[in-house]
N, C-alpha and C positions, 0 to 999 in steps of 0.2 A: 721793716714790715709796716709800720705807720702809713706811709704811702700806697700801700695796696687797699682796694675794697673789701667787705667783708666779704663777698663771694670769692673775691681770689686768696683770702687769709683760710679758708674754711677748707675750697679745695686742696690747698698748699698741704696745712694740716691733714686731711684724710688720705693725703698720700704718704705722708709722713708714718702716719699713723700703722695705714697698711705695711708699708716696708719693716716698721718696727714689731708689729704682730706674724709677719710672716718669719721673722726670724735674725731680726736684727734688733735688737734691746739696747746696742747700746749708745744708738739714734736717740734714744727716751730723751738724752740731755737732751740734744737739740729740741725737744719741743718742750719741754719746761726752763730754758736757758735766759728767754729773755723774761720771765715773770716769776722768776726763782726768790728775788729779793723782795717782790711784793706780796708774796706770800707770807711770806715769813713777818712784815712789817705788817702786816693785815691783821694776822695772830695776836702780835705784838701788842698793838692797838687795843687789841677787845681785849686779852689778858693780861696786859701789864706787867708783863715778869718776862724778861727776855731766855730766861731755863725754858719756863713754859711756851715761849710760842717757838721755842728751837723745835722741841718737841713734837708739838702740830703741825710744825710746818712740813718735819721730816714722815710723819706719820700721812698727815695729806700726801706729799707727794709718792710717798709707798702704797698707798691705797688706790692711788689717779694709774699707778705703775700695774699693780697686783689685776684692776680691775678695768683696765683700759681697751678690754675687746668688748666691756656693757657699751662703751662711750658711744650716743647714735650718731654724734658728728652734725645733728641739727642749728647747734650753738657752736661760738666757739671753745674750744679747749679752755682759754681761759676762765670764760664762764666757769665751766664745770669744777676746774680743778680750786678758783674762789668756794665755790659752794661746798665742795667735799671742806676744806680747808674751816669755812665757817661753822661749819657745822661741831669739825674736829672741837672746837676753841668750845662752843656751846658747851659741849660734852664734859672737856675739862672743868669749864665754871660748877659745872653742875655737880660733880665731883669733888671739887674741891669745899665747895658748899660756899662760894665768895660771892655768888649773887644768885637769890632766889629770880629767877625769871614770873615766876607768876605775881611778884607784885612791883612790876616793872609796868604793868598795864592794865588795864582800865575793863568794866565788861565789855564796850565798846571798839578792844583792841587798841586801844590810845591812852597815853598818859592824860592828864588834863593840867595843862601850862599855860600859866598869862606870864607875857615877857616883858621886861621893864619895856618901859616906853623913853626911846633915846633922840639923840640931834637929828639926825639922820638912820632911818630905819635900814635905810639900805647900806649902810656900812656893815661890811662881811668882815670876823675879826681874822681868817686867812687872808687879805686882804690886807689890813691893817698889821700881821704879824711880819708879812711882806715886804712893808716899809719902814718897819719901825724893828727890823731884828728882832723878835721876843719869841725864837722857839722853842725856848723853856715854857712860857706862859702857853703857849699853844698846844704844846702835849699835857700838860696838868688840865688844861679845859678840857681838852679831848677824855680825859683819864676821867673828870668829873659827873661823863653825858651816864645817864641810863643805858646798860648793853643795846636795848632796841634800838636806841637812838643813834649809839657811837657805832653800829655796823654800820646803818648805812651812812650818817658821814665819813665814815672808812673807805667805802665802796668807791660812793659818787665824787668826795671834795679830796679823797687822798691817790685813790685808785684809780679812777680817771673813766669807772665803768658806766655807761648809760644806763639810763631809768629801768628800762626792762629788763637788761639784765641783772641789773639788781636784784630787782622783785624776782625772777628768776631763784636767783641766787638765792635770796632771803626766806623765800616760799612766801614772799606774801604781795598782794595788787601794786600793780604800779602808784592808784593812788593813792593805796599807803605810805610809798617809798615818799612821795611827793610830801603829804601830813608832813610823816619823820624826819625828812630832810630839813624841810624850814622848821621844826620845832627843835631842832637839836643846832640848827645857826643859829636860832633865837637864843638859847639855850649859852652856848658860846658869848653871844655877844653879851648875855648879861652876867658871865664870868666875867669878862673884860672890864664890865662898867663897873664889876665889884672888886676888881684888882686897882681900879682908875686908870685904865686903858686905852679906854674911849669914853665919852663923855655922852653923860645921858641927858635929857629933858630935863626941865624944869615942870612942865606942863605937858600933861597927856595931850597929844593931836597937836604940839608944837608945830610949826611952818619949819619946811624947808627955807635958810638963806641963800 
């Protein structure tokens, strides 16, 4: 399906869809088959307990299932069934009482972050975890971000979803995903620089060598 444009994944889907609401359900897999695992690893991600994101994941996709004649097919499925799915995980935090959301952000709807100042600004530590094996270190960073922050690096740098449907997803501006994005890579990389993972500056506004 990668190879197809969105207009022919969208159509593909709303026929899929149709057949499954007229009376075939048990199509459903086919259309959560190929994003089955990233849901679940989505969950994952923002709750950290692999009970719990089993949970949501199975709960999202009974919910995508239970309520899939609202779907209007304007986005793709995926979109949607992220969003039911993020939301699901929201719900648990909130429940479990593991993270207050409201002092995750700022009145302004943003954390306020100054990131260490490193050799190279543009070293991504996905990137660097790439080449140097450390995906242990890369999920503890991950585990470390503020929820607002770790969905959308969840979305955009795990899940492979563009800006808008993030923000989609998130309910919130594109360019907030944008902020959220580069402050939760900042964010990482000055994990990194505190594990000595990558090497930071000596001096704020260092040269590129």
């Amino acid at each position: 399906m990668n190879s197809q444009s969105d207009p022919e994944i969208l159509e593909q889907e709303r026929r899929l869809i149709a057949e499954i609401l007229a009376g075939d359900p048990e199509r459903f897999y086919e259309l959560i088959a190929p994003i089955e695992k990233r849901v679940y690893f989505t969950a994952y991600e923002i709750l950290q307990s692999s009970t719990e994101a089993e949970d949501v994941a199975q709960e999202a996709i009974l919910k995508a299932f239970r309520g899939l004649a609202t779907f209007r097919g304007d986005s793709k499925f995926s979109t949607w069934l992220f969003r039911i799915t993020v939301n699901e995980a929201r719900m648990r935090l909130r429940k479990n009482k593991e993270v207050s959301l409201e002092l995750l952000v700022a009145d302004d709807g943003e954390t306020v972050y100054t990131p260490i100042q490193l050799a190279d600004w543009r070293e991504i530590p996905l990137e660097t975890v790439v080449r140097k094996d450390l995906a242990d270190h890369l999920e503890n960073a991950i585990a470390s971000l503020p929820l607002s922050y770790r969905e959308v690096l969840i979305l955009r740098d795990i899940d492979g979803i563009n800006i808008v449907q993030t923000a989609d997803i998130l309910g919130i501006t594109v360019a907030n995903v944008k902020v959220r994005l580069l402050r939760a890579r900042l964010m990482l990389r000055d994990y990194f620089v505190s594990e000595n993972l990558i090497r930071a500056s000596t001096t704020v506004g260092a040269k590129r060598k």
